[in-house]
N, C-alpha and C positions, 0 to 999 in steps of 0.2 A: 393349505394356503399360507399358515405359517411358516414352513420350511419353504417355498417358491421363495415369502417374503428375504427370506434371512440368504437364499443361495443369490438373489437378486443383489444384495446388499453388499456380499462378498466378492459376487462380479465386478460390481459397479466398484470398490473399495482398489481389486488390483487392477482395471482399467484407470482408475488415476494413479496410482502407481506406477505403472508401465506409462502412461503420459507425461508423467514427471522425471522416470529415468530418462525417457529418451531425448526428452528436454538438453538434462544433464548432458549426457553424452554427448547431443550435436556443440553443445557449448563449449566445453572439457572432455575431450572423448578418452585424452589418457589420465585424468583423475582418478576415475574411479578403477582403473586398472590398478595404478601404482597402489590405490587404498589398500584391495584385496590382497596385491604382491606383498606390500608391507607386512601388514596382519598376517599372512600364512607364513612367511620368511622367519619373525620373529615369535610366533606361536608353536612351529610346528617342533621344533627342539625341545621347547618345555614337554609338549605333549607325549613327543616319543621318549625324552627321559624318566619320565614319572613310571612307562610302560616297560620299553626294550630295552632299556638303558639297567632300570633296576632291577632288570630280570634278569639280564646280563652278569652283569654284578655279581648279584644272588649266584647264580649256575656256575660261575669261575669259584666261585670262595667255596661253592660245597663240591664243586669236581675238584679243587685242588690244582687247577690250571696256574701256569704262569702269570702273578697278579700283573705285570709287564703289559696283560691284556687290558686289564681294566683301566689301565692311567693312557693308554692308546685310547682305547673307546672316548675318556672321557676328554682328550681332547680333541678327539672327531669332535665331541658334543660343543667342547667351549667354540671351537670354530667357526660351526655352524651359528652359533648363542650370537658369539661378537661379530660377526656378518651379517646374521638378521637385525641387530640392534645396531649397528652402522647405516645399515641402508635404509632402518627401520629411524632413525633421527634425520639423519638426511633427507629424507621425504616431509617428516613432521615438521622440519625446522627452519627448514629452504624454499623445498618444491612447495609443499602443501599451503603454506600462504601466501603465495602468489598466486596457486592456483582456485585456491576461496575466494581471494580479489578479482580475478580474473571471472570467475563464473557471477560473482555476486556483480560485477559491471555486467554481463550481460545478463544476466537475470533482469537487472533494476532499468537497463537501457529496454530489454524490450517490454518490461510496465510501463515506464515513462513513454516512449514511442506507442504505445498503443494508449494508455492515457490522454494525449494529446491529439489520437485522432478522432476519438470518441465526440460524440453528438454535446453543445451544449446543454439538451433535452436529460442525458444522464444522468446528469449530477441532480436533476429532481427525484429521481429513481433513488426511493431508500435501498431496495434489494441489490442494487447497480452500485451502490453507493459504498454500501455496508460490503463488499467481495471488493469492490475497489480498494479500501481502506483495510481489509483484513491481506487482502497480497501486497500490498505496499508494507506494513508492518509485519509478517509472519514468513515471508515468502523464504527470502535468506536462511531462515532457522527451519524449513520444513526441506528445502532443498538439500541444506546436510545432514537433516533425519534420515529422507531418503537412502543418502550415500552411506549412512551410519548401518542401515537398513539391511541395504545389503549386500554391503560387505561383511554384516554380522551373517545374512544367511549363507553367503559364501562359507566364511572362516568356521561355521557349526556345521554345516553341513560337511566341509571337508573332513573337520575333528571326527565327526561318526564316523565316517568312511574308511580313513585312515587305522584311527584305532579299534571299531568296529572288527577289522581286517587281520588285527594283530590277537583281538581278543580270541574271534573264530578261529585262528591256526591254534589256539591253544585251547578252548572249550566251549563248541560254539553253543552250547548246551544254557551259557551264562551266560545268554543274549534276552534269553526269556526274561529273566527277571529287569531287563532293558523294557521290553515290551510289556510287562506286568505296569512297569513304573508310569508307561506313557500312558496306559488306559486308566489312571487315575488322575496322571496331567493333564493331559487335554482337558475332559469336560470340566475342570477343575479350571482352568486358565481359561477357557471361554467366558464360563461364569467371573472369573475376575475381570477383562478386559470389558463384559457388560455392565458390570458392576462400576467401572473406573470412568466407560463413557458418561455413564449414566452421574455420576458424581462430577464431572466436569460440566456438563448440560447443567446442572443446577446449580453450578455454580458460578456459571459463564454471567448471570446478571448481576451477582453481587460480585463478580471481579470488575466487570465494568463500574458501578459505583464507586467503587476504589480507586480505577483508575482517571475518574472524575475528581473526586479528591484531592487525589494527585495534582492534576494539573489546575484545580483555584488554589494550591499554596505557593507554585512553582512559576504561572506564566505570570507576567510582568499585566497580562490585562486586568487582574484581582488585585491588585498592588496596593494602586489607592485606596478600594472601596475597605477591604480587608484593614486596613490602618485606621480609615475615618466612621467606620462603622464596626456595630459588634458583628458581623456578618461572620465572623473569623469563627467565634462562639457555637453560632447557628450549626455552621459548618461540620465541627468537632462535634457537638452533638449527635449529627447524623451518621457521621463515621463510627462515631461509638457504638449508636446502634442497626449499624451496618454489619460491623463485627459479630453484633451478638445475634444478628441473623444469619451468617456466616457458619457461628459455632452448633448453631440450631438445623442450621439443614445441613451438614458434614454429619452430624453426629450419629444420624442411621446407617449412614456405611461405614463408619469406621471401624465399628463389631463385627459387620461384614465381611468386609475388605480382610479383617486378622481371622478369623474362621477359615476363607478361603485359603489364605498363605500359608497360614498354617498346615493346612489341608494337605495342599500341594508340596511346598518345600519341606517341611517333617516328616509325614505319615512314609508316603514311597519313599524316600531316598534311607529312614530307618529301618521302614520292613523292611523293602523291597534290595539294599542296596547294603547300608550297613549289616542288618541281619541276616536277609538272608543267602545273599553270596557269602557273609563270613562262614555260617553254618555249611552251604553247599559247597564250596573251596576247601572248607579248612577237614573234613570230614574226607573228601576225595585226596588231601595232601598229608593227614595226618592217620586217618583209619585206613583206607583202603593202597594209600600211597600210591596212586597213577600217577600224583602231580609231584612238582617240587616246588620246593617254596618258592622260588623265583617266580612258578606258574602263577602260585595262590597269589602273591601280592602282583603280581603286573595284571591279572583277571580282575582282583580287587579294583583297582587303581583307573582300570580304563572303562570297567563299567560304569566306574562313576565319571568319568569323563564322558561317557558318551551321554549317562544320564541327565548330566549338565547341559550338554546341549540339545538336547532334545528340549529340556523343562526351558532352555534361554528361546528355542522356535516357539514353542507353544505356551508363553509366558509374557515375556515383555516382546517380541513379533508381532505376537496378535494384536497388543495392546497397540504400541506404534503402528503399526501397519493400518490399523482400521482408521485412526486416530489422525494419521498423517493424508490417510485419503479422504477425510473431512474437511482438510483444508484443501487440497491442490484442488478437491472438486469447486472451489470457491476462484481457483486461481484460474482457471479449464474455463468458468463459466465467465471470466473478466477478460480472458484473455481472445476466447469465441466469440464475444459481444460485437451484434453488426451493427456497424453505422447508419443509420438512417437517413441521415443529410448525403444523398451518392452525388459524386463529380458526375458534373454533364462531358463535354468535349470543349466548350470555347474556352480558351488563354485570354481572350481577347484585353489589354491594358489601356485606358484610357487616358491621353494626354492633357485634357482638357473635359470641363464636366458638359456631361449631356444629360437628357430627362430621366428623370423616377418617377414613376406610377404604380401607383396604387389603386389596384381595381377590386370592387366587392371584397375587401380582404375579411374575413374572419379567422378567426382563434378560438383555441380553447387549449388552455394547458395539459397534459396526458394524465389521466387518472383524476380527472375532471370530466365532469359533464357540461358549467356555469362556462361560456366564450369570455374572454376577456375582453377581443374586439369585435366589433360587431360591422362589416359591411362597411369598411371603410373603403372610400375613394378619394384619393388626391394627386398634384400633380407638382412635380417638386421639377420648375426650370432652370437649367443651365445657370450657375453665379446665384440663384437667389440664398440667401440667409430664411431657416424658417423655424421657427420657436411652436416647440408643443407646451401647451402649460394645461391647468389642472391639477386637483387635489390626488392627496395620494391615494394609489390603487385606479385611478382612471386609464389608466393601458399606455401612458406615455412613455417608458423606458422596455417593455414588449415590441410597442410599434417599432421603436429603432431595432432592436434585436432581428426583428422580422426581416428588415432592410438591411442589415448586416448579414439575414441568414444564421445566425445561431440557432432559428426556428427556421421549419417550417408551416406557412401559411396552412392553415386547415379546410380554407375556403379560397375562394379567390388566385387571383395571379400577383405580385410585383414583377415587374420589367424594367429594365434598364436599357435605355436607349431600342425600344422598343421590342427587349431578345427578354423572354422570361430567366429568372437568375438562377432558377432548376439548370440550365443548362450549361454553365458555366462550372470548369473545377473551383472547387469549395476554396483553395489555396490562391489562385488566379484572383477572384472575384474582390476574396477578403484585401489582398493588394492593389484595389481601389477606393479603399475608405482608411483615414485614421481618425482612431477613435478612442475618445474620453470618459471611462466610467466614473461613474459616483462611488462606486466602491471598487476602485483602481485601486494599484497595487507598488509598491518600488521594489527593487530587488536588492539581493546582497554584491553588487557588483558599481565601477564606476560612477560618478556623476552622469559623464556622457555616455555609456553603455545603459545606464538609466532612458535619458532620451531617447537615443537612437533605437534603442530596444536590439542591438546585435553588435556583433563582435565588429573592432577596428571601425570606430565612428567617425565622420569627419569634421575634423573639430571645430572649423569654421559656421560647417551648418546648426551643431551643437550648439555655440555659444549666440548664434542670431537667434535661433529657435527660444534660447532662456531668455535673451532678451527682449523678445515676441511675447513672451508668457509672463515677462516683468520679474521672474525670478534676479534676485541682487544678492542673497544672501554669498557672504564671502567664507569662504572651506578651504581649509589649510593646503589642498594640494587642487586648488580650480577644479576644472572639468575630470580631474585626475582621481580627485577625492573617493573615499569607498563609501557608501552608504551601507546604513546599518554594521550590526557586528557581529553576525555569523562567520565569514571569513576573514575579518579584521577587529582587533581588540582596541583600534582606533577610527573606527569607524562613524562614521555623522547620522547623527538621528535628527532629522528635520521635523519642523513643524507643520501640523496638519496644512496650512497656508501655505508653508513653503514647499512640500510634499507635491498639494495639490499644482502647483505653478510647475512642478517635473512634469507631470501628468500632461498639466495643457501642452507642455513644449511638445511631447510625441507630435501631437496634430500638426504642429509647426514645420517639424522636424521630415516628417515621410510627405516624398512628393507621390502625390495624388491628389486626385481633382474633388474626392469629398471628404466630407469631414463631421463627423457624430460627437456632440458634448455634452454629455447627461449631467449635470450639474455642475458646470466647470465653476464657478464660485462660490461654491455651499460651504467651502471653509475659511473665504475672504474676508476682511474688513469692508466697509462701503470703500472707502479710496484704492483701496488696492483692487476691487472688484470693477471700481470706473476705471482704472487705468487698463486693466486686462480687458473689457470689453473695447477700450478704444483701440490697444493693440491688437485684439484678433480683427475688428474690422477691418484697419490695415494689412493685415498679414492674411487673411484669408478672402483677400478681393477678388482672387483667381480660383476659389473655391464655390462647390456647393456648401452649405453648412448647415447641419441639421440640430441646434440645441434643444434642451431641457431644461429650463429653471424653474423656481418655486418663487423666486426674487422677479415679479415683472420689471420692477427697472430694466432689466438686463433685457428684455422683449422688446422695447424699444425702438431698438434698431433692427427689428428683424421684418424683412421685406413681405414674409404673411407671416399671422400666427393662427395657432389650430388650438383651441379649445376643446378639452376630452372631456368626457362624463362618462363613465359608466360602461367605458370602452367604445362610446360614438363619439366623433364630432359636431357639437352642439353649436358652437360658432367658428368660422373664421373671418381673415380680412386684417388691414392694416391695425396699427397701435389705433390711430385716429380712426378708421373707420368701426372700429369695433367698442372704441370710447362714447363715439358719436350715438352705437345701438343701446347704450345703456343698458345692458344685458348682464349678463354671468361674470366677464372678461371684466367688464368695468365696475362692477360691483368688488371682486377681488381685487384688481387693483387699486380703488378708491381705498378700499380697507387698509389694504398694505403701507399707502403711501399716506393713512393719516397714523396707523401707527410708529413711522418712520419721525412726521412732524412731532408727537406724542414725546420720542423716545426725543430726539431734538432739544426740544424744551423743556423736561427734563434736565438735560444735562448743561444747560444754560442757566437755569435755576441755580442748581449747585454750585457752578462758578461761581 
């Protein structure tokens, strides 16, 4: 059962491997050519000099040959030397970084492109999550492992073959002690490469606390707190005794780890290679004299060349190799990942809005069993403005999700204009809604590439759109400006307010007939928050408009509102009609608005 488990293991280890090369290759297919040509161009003259070169040598100077021979030989050798290392920097210096740029763009374009098509449902997936984030960080350094991989299996394996070749013409008898050397590498090097996974696995959590570490002294989101608290202390503390858990489970393999190496790299390459081909050589060239010393030292010389390689396959090979297919398998299962949102067949584009319904809809989040919504029905007409409100966790930023399709409904249908939105491609559909999150985003690029969300914006719609969203703030180069400063060291960091006034512009910005705004004043002042709501009702007269606020002021104006609880609809009905029930709706807002007067006078006082 053991051995099934471990031949299992080893399959499955070169089936990512072999999924990985060929990755490579379709991307770079003459990379890894030129790799191996390099490595063998520039290896193989060392190799045969150390062999037939000094054996040569040696057989001129004891035959008494014209030395004429040897200064020919050895500039055959430099020839070949400065030809391999010509073509061998030329590749390194030239070709080869371009060609790392070039695989590592298509490496990272087709994570990003499959990143992008992936279900918004995934990103709640830790397992989905955790393979997502480990090939976005790893993937670049496992793909040159690979090629590292092998082209080392290449250039070792050729080294046996080659020299292998030269040793047998002269006594193939000193291959044995080759073969002696490996039946104590091997299980020697297996036990290490078990021993290395094994010490990585236990280490894999306290590298990640580290890497935690890392980034509360480094991102700019620790900054504050770290300054105006001891929290920095706290911090240090635990990294201290991070370490000293670090030093605490490393320390049983360390012992390990040097037993084995020793094992391997000493014992065979002393018996087996320094003693006893010295002894079997030098007895054959010195007592019984079959050989000449030319023989003894190029037998010497290549045995241990090959026994090099052989200990470099069954040594650090196994170790990379097993090691390298622990991650691609990570990259295999991110990259296999099916979409579960499928495109229907309609394009269809709406010039104008038509109905949204919502029939019996339920939910429940995946790896959940508790629905978030429960059986919800509504009907959302052509032009109306409609406000969901309710405390937080009542399902009000879900529902919109559901209606954008991010989700899918668990229960129930949504339909749009009477065609359920399963049928619709997922790309089409989403190009009838713009939409506002609360935890929106800006990017490292233009002002107006900010709004417009794509390349070559038009700058007129742009600067109506800002002015729709009441954004005023003045930036050194207008709509030209760069936000943030990833790709500029003068780049504009805006204020949460003025941020969020980017965000509302989107909605302004992309014609389409609806429009989702999950908290579009959560980071406003009251006055700037009444000007924005008087500008979107202007500016989205030709809309449907689906908000979310916490601020009922802002509900106001909204033609129904939907009160959630607990993932139902508990009330709806106009501002006044739902004032007039003296219910849930008017209870919250009553509060709201005498904390409002509270805060008021207050600050009337102080004056």
């Amino acid at each position: 059962m053991k051995n099934n488990k471990k031949q299992a293991e080893k399959s499955h280890s070169i089936r990512n491997y072999l999924f990985m090369l060929r990755f490579i290759i379709r991307q770079s297919p003459f990379l890894l050519v030129h790799y191996i040509l390099s490595d063998m161009l520039t290896n193989l003259p060392w190799l045969l000099s150390n062999v037939v070169l000094l054996k040569y040598t040696i057989d001129i100077y004891e035959q008494g040959y014209g030395y004429h021979r040897i200064f020919i030989a050895f500039a055959v050798f430099a020839v070949l030397i400065i030809g391999g290392n010509l073509y061998n920097t030329i590749f390194y210096e030239i070709y080869f970084p371009k060609q790392k740029e070039k695989l590592h763009y298509k490496l990272y374009t087709a994570i990003y492109e499959k990143a992008a098509k992936m279900d918004f449902e995934s990103y709640d997936d830790p397992a989905f999550y955790n393979d997502f984030v480990l090939a976005m960080n790893s993937m670049s350094d496992r793909a040159e492992s690979v090629i590292n991989c092998t082209h080392h299996i290449f250039n070792n394996l050729f080294s046996i073959f080659t020299v292998a070749t030269v040793v047998a013409s002269i006594d193939p008898m000193s291959l044995l002690f080759v073969l002696a050397c490996v039946g104590v590498m091997v299980p020697v090097g297996r036990l290490i490469a078990k021993t290395n996974v094994a010490k990585k696995q236990a280490m894999t959590p306290l590298d990640r606390k580290n890497m935690y570490f890392s980034r509360v002294f480094y991102l700019q989101d620790y900054a504050k707190e770290l300054r105006l608290n001891p929290a920095g202390e706290m911090i240090e503390r635990r990294y201290t005794a991070n370490i000293f858990d670090r030093l605490k489970t490393i320390s049983p393999f360390l012992f390990r780890q040097w037993v084995l190496y020793f094992s391997q790299d000493s014992l065979p390459l002393s018996l087996f290679i320094s003693f006893g081909v010295t002894l079997y050589m030098g007895y054959r060239a010195i007592v019984t004299k079959e050989i000449g010393m030319g023989d003894f030292v190029a037998t010497f010389n290549g045995v241990t060349v090959v026994s090099s390689s052989v200990f470099a396959l069954t040594t650090w090979f196994a170790v990379t190799f097993r090691e390298n297919g622990l991650y691609v398998e990570k990259f295999k299962k991110f990259m296999s990942a099916e979409e579960k949102i499928k495109d229907g067949e309609l394009e269809k584009k709406f010039d104008k809005p038509v109905t949204i319904k919502l029939e019996n809809v339920t939910f429940t989040y995946p790896g959940t069993d508790k629905p978030v919504l429960k059986n919800i029905n509504l009907e959302i007409k052509p032009y109306q403005k409609i406000a969901l409100v309710g405390y937080n966790g009542a399902g009000k930023t879900t529902l919109t999700n559901l209606i954008l399709r991010l989700y899918d409904v668990t229960q129930g249908r949504i339909t749009v204009d009477g065609e359920d939105i399963k049928n619709w491609k997922v790309r089409a559909y989403h190009d009838n809604y713009a939409a506002v999150f609360q935890d929106f985003s800006l990017f490292g690029a233009t002002l107006a590439e900010n709004v417009a969300m794509e390349d070559c914006p038009d700058r007129e719609k742009v600067l109506l759109a800002l002015k729709e969203s009441s954004f005023s703030k003045e930036l050194p180069d207008g709509t030209e400006s760069i936000l943030l400063r990833e790709f500029d060291d003068n780049g504009v960091s805006l204020s949460g307010g003025e941020a969020q006034k980017v965000a509302v512009a989107r909605a302004f910005y992309k014609d389409c007939p609806f429009a989702i705004l999950d908290e579009p004043s959560a980071n406003l002042d009251p006055v700037s928050e009444y000007s924005l709501n008087e500008a979107m009702s202007r500016a989205a007269k030709d809309k449907t408009v689906i908000f979310i606020s916490h601020r009922l002021s802002t509900t106001v104006m909204a033609d129904v509102i939907y009160m959630l609880e607990k993932g139902e609809i508990v009330e709806s009905g106009t501002h006044e009609e739902l004032m007039a029930m003296n219910g849930k709706y008017a209870y919250m807002f009553n509060l709201q608005a005498e904390k409002y007067k509270d805060s008021n006078s207050e600050q009337e006082n102080t004056q």
